[in-house]
N, C-alpha and C positions, 0 to 999 in steps of 0.2 A: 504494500500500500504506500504511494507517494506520499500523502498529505499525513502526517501528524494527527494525532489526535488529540485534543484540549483537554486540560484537564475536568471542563464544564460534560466533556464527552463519556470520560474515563468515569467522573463519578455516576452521571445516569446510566450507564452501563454495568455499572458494580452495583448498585441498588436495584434494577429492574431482573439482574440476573440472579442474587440474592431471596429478589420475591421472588423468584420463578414465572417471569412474564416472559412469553413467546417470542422467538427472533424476530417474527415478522412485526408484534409488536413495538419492540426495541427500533427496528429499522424504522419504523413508522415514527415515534416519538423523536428520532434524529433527524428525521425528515430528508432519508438519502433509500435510495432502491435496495432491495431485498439483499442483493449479490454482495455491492457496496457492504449492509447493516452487518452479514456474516463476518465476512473481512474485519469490521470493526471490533465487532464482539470478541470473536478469534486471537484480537490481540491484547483483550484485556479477562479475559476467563479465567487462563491460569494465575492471574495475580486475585480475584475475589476468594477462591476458595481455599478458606484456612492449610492453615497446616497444625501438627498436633506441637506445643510449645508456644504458639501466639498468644499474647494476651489483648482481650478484647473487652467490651463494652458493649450493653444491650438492656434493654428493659424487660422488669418484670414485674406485672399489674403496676404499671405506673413508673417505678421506681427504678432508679440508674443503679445498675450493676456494674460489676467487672469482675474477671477473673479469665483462668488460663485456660486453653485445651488441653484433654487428657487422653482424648482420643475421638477420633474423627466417624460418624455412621455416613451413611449414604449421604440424607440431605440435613444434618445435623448433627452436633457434637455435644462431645460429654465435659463439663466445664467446672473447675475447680472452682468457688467462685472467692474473691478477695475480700475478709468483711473489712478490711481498714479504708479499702476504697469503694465500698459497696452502704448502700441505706441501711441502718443497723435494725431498722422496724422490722425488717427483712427475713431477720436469724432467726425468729419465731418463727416463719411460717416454711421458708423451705429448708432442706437439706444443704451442708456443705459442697455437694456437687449435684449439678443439675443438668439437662439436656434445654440447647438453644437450638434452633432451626438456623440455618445459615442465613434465612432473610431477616432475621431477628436482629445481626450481629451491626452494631450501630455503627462502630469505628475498632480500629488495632490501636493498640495504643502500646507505647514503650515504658516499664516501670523498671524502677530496679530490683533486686530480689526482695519476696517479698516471705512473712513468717511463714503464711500455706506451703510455699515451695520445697522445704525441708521435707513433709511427707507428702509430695505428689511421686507418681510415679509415671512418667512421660512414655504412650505408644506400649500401655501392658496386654500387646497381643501374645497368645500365647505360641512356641515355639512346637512344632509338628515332629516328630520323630521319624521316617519313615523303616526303623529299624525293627523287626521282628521278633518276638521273645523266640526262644529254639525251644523252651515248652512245648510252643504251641505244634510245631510241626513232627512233634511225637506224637 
């Protein structure tokens, strides 16, 4: 793609992708042809969806969150969540880790380490063996 894309471009395209709105609507709201909207989208995709160690910011019933990912689902992740930068009215009602939808996730934001991080455990997929007991083949 010749022309650059703005960053006014880059953020409706990270929010409408986020909600999960249609390419052709994307292209539409950019107001360039379908073929064009792909191309655009294509080159900002890979920078929307997280990765497991980001930390982010997002609402819940109302109130500003933040906290890390700890592991990525399909279209939503599992988030540590930070109470020293999060609504503390909050603690009551949910759990220390919680599931955000990817269109949920308001901004990335950079903190320094934080007290949660001590016991996170980053990407706990578990490892597959593909090794055989020799039990079994008696």
């Amino acid at each position: 793609m010749s022309k650059k894309l703005s960053e006014g471009q880059r953020s409706l395209i990270g929010k409408e992708l986020r909600r999960g709105t249609s390419k052709s609507r994307i292209a539409s709201l950019l107001d360039v042809d379908y073929e064009t909207g792909l191309k655009m989208i294509e080159e900002v995709k890979e920078s929307v969806r997280p990765d497991i160690g980001d930390k982010i910011t997002f609402q819940f019933r109302g109130s500003d969150m933040a906290g890390i990912i700890t592991k990525l689902l399909a279209n939503s992740a599992v988030v540590d969540i930070y109470w020293q930068e999060s609504d503390a009215m909050m603690q009551d009602i949910i759990e220390d880790k919680t599931i955000v939808n990817y269109k949920d996730i308001i901004d990335f934001i950079s903190l320094p380490p934080q007290e949660e991080d001590k016991e996170i455990i980053l990407n706990p997929q578990p490892t597959i063996s593909n090794e055989i007991d020799s039990q079994d083949k008696n």
